[in-house]
N, C-alpha and C positions, 0 to 999 in steps of 0.2 A: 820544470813541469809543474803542471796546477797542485798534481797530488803532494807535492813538495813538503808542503805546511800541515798535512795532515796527519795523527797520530797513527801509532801502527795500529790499535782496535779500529780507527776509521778508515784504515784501508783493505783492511780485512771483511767491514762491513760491503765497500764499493763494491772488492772485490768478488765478495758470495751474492750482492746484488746484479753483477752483471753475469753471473755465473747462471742465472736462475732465467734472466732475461734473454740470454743465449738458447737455455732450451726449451724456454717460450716462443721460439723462433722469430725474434726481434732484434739477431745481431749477425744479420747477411751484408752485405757489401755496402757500406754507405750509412750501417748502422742505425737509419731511422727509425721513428714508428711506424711510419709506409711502405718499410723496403719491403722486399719480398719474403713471403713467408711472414709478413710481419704481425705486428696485434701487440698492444702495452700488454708489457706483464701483470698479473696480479698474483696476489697474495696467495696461499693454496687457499682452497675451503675448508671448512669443519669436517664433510666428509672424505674430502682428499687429505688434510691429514692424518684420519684414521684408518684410510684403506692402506696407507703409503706405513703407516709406525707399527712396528711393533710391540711395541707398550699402551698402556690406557690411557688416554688424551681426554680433557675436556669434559670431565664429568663424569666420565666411563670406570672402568674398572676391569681387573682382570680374573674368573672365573676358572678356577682348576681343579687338577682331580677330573678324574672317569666320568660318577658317578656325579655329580657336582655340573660337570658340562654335559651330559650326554641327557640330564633331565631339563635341563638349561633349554639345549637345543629341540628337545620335546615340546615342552610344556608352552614355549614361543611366547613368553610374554614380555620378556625385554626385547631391544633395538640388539640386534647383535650386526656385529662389523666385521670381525676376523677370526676366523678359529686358526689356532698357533698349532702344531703336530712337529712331534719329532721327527724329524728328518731320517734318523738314525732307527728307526721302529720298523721300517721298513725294508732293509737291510740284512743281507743275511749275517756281517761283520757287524750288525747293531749291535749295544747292550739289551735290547729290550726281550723283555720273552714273549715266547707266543701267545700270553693273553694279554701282555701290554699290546703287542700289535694287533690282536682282535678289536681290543679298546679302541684304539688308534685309530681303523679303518673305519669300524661302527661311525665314531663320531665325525669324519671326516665323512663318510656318503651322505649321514643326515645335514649337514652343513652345505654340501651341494647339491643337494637334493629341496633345503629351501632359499638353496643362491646365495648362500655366505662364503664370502672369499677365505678360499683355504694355504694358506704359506705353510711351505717345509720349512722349521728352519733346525738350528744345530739346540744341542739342550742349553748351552749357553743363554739364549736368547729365551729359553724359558725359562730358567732356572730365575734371566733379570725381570720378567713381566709379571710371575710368582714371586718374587722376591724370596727365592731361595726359599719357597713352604713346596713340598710334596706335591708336586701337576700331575705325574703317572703318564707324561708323554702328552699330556693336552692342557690349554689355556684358549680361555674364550674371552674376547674382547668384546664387551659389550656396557650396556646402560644397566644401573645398580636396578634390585627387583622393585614391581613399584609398591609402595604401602600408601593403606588409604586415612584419611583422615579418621578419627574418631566416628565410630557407628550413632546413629541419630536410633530415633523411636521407630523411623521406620525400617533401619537396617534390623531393629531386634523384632519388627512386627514381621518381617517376611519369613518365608518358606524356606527351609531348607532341603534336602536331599532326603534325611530322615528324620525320624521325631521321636524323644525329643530332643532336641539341638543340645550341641555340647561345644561349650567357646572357652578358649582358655583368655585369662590375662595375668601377664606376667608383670609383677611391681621392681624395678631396679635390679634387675638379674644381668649382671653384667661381665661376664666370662662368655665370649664366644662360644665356648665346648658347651658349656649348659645351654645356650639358646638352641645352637644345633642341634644336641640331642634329646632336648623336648622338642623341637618340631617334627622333627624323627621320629619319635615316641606320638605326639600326638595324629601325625598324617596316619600313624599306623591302628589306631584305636579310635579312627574316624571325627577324628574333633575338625571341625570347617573352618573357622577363623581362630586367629590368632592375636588379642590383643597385648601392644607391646607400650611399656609406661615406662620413663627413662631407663629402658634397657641400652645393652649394645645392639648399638645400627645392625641389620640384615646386611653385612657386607659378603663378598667372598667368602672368608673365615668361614661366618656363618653355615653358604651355602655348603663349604667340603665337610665341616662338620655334621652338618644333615643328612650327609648322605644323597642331596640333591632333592629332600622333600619337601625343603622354602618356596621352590617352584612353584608346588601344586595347593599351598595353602592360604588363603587371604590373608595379608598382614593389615594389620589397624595401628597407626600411631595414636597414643593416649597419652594427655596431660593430666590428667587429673582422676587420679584409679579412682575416689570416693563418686564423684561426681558419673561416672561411668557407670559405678554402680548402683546408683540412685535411679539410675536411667534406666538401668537394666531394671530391677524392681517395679518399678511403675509400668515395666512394659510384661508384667505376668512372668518374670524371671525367678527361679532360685536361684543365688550366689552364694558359693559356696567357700571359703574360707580354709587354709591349711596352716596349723602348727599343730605343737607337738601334745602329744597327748596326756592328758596329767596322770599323775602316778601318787594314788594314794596315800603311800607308804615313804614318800619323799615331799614332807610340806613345801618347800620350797618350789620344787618343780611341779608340783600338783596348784600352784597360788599362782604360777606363772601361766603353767599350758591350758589352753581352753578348748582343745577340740579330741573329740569321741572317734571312739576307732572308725576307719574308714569302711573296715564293712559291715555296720553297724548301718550304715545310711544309705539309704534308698532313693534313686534318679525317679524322679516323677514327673517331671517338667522342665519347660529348657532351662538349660544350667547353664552359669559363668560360673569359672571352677579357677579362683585364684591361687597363684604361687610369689613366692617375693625373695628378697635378696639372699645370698649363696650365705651370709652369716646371720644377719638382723631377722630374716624372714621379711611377712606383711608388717608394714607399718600399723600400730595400732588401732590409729582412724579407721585402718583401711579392713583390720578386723573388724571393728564395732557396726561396718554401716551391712555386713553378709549377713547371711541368715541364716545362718549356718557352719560350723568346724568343724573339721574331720581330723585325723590324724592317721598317724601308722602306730599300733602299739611295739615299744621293744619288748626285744626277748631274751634280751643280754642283761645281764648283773652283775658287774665290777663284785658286788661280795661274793657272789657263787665261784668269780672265774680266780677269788682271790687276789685282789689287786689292791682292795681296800687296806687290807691289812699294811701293807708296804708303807703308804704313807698317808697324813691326814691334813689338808686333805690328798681327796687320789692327784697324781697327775695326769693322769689317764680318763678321762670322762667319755664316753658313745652313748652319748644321748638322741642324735638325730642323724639321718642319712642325707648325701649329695642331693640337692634339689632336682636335677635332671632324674635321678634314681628315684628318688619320694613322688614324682612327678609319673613317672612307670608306675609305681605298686599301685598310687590313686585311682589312673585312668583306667587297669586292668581293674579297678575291684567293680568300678561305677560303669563300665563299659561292657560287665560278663554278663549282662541278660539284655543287652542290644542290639538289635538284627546287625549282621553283618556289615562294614561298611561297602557302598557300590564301588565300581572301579573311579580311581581319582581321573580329573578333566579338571583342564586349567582356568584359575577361577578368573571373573570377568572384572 
């Protein structure tokens, strides 16, 4: 036989080639291209192998969690392709409880309801398209959220919703949980855009961390946080700058911190209100070009709680709070005399 000479990976290949060509209906009697039923096979498409996989193909990615897909499937601003559902949710021998299948079905009517193909499959097959991170019985295949380029003079000359504008930008914040739960935090204290400077990518991660409020907020990619701010400034902005607040009674850390308590300072105009990395903070530059520093004062004192005493120096220092957490105390202080925010709508 001709296949004689061929290795076993190239008959393997023949073999899943003719396999493919068979259900192309191009292997009836006589086996041509003309027989009956016939037509040359091709390749799938981009979007026949996303409707056919159950994993993220080609760019995509997979969306999990309730709350994570079921804002997803709201807000409709990615390409979605497949919403994943557990099979077993609907079951009265399923694991899932009754408000995992409330979950379940919510996001599964809203998916057929804007004609996204719905598969049961077993949790196995979610557990592989989550890569074994907490789905809650749903995974959304779809296109990553989209972020826009860096804002221009006329992204900061326009209108927003309310006034005055409140924009975050984040310098090198790179723990998914922090990005998540500042966006969380800021969707919920009305902030409209969100600028992001070699942070971590808005992935998945991201969205379950947010609780699903990546969706409903502009993201901006920034290279260059100084230059952004420069920009902001020129275009009638405060920017507003975060470290730790100096402490008179501690030369060191008083020579170091430059920014004055946060309710000490007053929103009067649109504001870019920076945050920066989980250890380092703003980079220095990136302080110098704001117009401004705020802080959180502590209230804690290693010599009052006794700790000093034990050893010198302490091993013990709480000098500054988790940035996603510093990032709440700010926005509720600058945000408590701003009319309420309107209902969120998916930005354009």
């Amino acid at each position: 036989m001709w296949h004689g000479c061929l290795s076993v990976t190239q008959r393997l290949v023949v073999a899943r080639n003719l396999s493919k060509w068979s259900r192309g209906g191009g292997g009836g009697r006589g086996g041509g291209h003309g027989g009956r039923g016939g037509g040359r096979w091709r390749g799938a498409s981009t979007s026949d192998r996303r409707r056919d996989s159950h994993q993220p193909t080609d760019g995509s990615e997979a969306v999990f969690g309730f709350h994570a897909v079921a804002s997803a499937l709201q807000a409709r601003r990615r390409d979605q392709h497949k919403l994943l559902i557990d099979a077993d949710a609907f079951s009265a021998k399923g694991s899932g409880t009754q408000r995992k299948r409330r979950h379940v079905q919510a996001c599964s009517a809203a998916a057929l309801e804007a004609q996204i193909p719905v598969a049961h499959v077993k949790t196995a097959v979610l557990d592989a398209a989550a890569k074994s991170r907490p789905h809650q019985g749903v995974v959304l295949l779809c296109d990553p959220v989209p972020v826009h380029p860096p804002p221009t003079a006329v992204t900061f000359a326009g209108t927003e919703a309310r006034s005055p504008r409140l924009w975050l930008l984040l310098e090198r914040v790179h723990d998914v949980h922090n990005i998540g739960a500042m966006l969380r935090t800021a969707l919920f204290f009305g902030v409209e855009r969100v600028l992001l400077c070699e942070c971590a990518a808005p992935s998945a991660a991201v969205a379950r961390a947010s609780a699903g409020a990546m969706e409903w907020i502009t993201l901006h990619e920034v290279t260059d946080a100084v230059e952004t701010i420069e920009l902001a400034r020129e275009s009638g902005w405060d920017v507003v700058g975060t470290d730790m607040v100096g402490d008179p009674t501690n030369a060191d850390n008083h020579s170091k911190a430059r920014g004055i308590p946060v309710d000490q300072y007053e929103v009067s105009a649109p504001t870019l209100l920076c945050f920066g990395n989980e250890g380092a903070g703003l980079r220095p530059q990136t302080l110098e070009a704001c117009t401004a520093t705020v802080g959180i004062p502590r209230r804690f004192a290693s010599e009052a709680a006794g700790l000093a005493q034990h050893t010198r120096p302490p091993l013990f220092e709480l000098d500054s709070l988790n940035v996603s957490v510093s990032c709440g105390v700010v926005l509720a202080k600058l945000t408590s005399a701003r009319p309420p925010p309107a209902p969120p709508t998916p930005p354009q």
